[in-house]
C-alpha positions in Angstrom: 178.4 113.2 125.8 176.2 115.6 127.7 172.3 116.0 127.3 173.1 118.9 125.4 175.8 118.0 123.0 173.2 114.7 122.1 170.2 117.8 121.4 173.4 119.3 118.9 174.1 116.1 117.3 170.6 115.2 116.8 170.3 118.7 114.9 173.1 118.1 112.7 171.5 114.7 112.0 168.4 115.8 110.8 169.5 119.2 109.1 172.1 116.9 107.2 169.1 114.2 106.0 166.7 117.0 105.5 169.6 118.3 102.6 170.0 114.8 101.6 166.4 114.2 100.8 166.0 117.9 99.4 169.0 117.5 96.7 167.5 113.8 96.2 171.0 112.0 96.9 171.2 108.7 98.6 170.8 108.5 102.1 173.3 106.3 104.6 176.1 106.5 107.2 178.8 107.5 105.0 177.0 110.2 102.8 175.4 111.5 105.9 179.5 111.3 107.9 180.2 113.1 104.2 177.9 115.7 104.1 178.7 116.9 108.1 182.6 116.4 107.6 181.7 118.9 104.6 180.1 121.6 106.4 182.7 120.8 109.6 185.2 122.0 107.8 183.1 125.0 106.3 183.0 126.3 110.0 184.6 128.7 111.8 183.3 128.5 114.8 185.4 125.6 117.0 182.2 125.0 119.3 180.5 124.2 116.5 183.7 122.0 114.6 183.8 120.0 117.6 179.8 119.3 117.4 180.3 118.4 113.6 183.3 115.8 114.6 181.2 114.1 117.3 178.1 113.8 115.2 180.5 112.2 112.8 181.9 110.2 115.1 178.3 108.9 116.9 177.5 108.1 113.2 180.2 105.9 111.9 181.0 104.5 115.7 184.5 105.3 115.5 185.8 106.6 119.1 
């Protein structure tokens, strides 16, 4: 993963937890992997769809 797709994920990361802790839901891998599979498939563009997988990915270690 390049320097700039880790900047990406990190965003996702914290824009998902931010929204987590704002709507007061619980916080962990899989609600955070639910949340960005959510707004993944929300998006149109594929840039972006590709960022969301990979952030999920990084998240629940999967390959």
């Amino acid at each position: 993963m390049s320097e700039e797709n880790k900047t990406q994920v990190a965003s996702i990361f914290g824009e998902a937890l931010l929204e987590l802790v704002i709507k007061n839901r619980e916080i962990g891998r899989e609600t955070l992997a639910m949340l960005i599979r959510d707004r993944a498939e929300k998006e149109q563009d594929e840039d972006k769809i590709l960022v969301y997988w990979q952030a999920c990915r990084a998240l629940l270690g999967t390959a």
